[in-house]
N, CA, C and O of each residue as an XYZ file, in Angstrom:
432
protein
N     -12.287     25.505     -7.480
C     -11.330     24.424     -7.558
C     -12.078     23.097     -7.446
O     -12.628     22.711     -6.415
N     -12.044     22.412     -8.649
C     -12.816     20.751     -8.332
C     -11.990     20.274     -7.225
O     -10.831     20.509     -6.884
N     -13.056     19.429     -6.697
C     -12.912     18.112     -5.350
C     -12.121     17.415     -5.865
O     -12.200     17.148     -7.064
N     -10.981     16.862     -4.931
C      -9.927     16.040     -5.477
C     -11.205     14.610     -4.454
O     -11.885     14.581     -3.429
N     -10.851     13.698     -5.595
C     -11.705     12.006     -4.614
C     -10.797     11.530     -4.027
O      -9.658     11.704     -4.460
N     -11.018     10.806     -2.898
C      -9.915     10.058     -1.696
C     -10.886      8.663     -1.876
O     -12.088      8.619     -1.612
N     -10.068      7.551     -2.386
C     -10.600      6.221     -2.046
C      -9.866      5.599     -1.443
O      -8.858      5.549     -2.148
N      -9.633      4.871     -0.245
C      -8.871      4.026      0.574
C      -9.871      2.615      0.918
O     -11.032      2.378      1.252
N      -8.790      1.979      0.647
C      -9.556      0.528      1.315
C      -9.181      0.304      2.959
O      -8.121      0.798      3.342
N      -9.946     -0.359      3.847
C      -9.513     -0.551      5.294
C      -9.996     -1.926      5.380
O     -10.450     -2.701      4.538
N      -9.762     -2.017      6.697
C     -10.492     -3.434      7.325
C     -11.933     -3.128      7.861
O     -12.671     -4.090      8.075
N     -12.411     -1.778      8.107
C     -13.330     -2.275      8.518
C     -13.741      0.016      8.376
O     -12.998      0.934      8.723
N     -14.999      0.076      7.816
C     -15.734      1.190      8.170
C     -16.722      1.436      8.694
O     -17.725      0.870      8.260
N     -16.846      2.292      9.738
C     -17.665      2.318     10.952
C     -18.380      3.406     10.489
O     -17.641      4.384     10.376
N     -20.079      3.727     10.026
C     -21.044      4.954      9.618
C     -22.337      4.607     10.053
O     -22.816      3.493      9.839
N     -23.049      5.693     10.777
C     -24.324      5.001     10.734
C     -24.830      4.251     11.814
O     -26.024      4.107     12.074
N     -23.647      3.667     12.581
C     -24.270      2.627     14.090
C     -23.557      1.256     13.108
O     -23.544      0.120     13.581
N     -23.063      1.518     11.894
C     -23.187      0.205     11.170
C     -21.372     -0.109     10.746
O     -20.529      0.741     10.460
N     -21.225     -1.394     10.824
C     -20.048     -1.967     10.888
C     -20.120     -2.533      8.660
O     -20.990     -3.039      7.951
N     -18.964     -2.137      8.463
C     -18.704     -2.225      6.933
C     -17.450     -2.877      7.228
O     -16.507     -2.190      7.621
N     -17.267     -4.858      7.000
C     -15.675     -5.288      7.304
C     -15.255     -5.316      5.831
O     -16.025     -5.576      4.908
N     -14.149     -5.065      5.724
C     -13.245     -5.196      4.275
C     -14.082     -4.099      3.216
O     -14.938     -4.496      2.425
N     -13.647     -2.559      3.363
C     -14.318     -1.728      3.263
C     -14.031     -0.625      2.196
O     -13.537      0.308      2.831
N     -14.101     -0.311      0.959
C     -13.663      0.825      0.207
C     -14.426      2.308      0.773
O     -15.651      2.263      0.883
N     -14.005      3.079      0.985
C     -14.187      4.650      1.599
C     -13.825      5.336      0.437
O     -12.760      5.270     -0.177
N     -15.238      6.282      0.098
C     -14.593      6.989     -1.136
C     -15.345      8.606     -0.291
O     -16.474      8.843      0.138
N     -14.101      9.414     -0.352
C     -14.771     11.031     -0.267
C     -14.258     12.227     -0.445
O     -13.036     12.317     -0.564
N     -14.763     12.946     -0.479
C     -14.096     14.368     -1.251
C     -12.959     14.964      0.065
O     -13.304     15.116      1.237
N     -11.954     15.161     -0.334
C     -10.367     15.637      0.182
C     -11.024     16.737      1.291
O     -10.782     16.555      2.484
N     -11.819     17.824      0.887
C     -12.192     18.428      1.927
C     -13.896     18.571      1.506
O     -14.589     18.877      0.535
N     -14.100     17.965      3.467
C     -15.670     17.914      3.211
C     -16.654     18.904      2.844
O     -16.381     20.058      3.176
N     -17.668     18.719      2.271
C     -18.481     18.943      1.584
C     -19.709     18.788      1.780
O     -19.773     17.569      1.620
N     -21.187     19.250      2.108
C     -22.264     19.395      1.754
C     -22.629     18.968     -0.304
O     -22.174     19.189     -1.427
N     -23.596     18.348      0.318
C     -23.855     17.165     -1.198
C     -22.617     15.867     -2.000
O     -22.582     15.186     -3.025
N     -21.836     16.078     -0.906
C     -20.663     14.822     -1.421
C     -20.671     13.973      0.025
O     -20.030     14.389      0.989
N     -21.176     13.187      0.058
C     -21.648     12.188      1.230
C     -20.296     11.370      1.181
O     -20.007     11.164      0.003
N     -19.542     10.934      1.889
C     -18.712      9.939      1.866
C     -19.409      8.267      1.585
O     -20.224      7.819      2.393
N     -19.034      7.569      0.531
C     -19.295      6.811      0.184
C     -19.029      5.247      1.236
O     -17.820      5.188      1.461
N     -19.352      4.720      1.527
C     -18.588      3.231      1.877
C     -19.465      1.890      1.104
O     -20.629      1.988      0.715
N     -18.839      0.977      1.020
C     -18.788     -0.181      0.187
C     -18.274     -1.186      0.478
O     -17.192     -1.046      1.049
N     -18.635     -2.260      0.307
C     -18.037     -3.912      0.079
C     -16.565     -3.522     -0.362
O     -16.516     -2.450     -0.966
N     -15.519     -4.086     -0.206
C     -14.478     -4.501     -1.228
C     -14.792     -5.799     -1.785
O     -15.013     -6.935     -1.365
N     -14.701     -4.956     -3.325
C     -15.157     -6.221     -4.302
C     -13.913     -6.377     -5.095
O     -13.839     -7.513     -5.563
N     -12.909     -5.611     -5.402
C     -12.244     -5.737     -5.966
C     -11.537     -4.513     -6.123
O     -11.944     -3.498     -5.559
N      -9.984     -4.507     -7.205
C      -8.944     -3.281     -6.892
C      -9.537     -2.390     -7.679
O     -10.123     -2.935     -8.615
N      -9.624     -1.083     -7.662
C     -10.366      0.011     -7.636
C      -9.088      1.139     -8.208
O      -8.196      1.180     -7.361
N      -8.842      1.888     -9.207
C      -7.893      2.633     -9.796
C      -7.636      3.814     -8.577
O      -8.434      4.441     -7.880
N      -6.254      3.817     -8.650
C      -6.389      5.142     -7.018
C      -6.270      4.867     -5.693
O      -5.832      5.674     -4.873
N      -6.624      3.808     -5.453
C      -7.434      3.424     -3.809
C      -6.228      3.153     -3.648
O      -5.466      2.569     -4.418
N      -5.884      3.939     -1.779
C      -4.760      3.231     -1.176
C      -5.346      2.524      0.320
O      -6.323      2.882      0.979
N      -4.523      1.566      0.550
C      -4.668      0.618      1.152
C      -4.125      1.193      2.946
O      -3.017      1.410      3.437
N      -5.448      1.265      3.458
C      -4.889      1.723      5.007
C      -4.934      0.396      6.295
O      -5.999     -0.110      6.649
N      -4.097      0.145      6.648
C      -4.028     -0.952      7.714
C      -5.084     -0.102      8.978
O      -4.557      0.363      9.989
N      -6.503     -0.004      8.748
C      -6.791      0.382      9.784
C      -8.280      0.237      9.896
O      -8.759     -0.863      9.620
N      -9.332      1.546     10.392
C     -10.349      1.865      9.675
C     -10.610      3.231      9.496
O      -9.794      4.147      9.601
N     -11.936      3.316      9.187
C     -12.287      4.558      8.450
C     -13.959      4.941      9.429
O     -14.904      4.164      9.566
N     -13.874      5.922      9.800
C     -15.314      6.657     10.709
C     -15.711      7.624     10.459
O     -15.145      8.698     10.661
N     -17.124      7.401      9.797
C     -17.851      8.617      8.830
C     -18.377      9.243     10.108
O     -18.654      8.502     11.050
N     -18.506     10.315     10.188
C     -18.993     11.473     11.665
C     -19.146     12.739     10.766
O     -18.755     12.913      9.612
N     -19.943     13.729     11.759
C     -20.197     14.690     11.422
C     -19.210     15.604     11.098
O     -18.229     14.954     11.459
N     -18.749     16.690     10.657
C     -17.809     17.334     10.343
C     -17.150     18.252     11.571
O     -17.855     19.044     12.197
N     -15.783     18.079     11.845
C     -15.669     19.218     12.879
C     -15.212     17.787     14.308
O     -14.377     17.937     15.200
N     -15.969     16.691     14.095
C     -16.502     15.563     15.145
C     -14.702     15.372     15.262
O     -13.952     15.250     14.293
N     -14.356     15.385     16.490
C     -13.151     14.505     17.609
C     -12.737     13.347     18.266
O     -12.657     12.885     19.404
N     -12.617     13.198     17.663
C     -12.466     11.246     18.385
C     -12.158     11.884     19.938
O     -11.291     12.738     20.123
N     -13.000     11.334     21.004
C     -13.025     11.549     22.579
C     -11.551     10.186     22.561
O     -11.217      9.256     21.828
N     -11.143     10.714     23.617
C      -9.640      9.950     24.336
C     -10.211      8.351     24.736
O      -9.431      7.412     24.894
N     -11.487      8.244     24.849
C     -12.342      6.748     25.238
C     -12.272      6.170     24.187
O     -12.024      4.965     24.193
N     -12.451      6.797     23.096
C     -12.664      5.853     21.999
C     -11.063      5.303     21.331
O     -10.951      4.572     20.347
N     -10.222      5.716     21.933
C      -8.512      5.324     21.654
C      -8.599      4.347     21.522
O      -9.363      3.771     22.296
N      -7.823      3.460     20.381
C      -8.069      1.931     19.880
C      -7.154      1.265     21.388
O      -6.188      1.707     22.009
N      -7.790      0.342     21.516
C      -7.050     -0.565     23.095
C      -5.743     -1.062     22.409
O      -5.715     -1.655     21.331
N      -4.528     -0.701     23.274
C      -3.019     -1.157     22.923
C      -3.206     -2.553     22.963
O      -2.114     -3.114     23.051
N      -4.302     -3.458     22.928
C      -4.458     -4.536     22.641
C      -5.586     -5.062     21.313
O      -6.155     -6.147     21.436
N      -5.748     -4.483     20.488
C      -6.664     -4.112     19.134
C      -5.960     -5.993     18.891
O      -6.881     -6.800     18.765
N      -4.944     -6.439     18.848
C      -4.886     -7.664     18.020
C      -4.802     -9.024     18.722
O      -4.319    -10.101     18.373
N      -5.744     -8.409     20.371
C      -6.336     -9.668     21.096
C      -7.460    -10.450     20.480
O      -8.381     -9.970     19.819
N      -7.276    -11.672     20.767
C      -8.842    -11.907     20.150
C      -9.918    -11.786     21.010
O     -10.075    -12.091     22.193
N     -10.922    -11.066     19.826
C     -11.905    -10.615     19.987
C     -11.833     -9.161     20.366
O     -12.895     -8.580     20.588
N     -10.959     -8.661     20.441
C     -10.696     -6.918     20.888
C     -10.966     -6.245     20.050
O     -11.483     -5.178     20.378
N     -10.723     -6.563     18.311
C     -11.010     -5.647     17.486
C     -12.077     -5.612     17.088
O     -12.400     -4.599     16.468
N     -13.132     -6.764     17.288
C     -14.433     -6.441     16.944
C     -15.363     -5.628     18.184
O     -16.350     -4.975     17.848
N     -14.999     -5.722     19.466
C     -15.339     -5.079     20.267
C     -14.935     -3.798     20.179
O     -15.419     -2.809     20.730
N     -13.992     -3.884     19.430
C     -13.527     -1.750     19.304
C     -14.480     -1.680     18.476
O     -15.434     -1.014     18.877
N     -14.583     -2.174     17.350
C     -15.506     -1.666     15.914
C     -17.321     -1.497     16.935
O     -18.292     -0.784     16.685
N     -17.131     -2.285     17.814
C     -18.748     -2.559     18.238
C     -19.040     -1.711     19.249
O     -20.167     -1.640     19.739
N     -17.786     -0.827     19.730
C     -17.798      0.271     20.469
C     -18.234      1.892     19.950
O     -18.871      2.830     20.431
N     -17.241      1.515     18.262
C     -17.646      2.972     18.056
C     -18.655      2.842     17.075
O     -18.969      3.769     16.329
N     -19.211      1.634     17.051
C     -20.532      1.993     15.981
C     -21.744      2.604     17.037
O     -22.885      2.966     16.751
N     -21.185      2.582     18.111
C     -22.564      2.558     19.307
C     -22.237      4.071     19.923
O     -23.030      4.703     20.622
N     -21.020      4.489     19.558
C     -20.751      5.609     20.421
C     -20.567      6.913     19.247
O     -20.773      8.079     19.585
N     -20.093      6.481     17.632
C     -19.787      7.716     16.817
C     -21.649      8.253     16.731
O     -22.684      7.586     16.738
N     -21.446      9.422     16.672
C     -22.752     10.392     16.377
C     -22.892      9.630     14.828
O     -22.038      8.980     14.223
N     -24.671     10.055     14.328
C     -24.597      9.499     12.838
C     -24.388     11.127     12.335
O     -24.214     12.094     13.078
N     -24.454     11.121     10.951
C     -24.349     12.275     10.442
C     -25.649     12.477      9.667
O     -25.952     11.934      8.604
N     -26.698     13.753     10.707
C     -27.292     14.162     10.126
C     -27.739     14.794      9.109
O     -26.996     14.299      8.262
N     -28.434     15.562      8.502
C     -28.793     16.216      7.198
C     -29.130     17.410      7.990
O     -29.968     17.197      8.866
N     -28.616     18.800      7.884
C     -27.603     18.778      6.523
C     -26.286     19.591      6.964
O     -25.821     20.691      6.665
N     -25.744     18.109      8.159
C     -24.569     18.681      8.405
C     -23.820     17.873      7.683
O     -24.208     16.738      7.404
N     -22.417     18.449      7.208
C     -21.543     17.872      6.207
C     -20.936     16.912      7.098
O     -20.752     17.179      8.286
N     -20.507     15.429      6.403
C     -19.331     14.811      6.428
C     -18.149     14.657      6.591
O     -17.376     15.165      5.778
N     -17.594     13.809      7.837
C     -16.325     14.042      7.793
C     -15.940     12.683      7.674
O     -16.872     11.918      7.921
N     -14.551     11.970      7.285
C     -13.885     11.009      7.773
C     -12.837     11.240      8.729
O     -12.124     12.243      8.715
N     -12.763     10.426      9.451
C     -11.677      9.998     10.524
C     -11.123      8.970     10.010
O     -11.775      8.221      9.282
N      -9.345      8.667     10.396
C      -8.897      7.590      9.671
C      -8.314      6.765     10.659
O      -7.302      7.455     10.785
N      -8.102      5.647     11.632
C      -7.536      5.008     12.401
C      -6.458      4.101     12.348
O      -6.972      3.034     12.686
N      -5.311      3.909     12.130
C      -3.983      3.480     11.738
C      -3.874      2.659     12.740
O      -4.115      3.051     13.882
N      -3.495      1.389     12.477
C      -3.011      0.387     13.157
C      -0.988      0.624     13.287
O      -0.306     -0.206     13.889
């Protein structure tokens, strides 16, 4: 059965230790070995892509968001949401080789 592609745009994708703000996420529906989840600039509208009020966290496959990393019921203090993003770039595992990819999706 071919890979169905998932592209969503967010505010912000967290992979790597590394912060991606205004972010297209492109990856295969169910993860995969040799289909890396993509992330990107938003440069512009993209055929497909739906639009998530949130972000997006590339992790290893199988990986659980721990109850610490729960977005703070205050995410739209200032300065809170970059301190969340600056939390889990420091705390998500990266995704080694050659364990597969997962996304996590975070909804505002």
């Amino acid at each position: 059965m071919p890979q169905t592609m998932i592209s969503v745009r967010v505010h912000a994708a967290v992979a790597h230790g590394r912060i991606t703000r205004n972010a297209i996420v492109r990856y295969p529906s169910d993860p995969q070995t040799g289909i890396p989840p993509l992330v990107k600039p938003f440069e512009g509208e993209i055929h497909s892509t739906v639009d998530l009020n949130g972000i997006a966290l590339i992790v290893p496959s199988g990986y659980r968001l721990p109850e610490s990393l729960t977005p703070p019921a205050t995410i739209t203090a200032p300065g809170a949401f970059e301190a969340y993003l600056t939390l889990l770039a420091s705390e998500i595992p990266p995704v080694i080789e050659p364990d597969t990819a997962g996304v996590i999706t975070i909804e505002f």
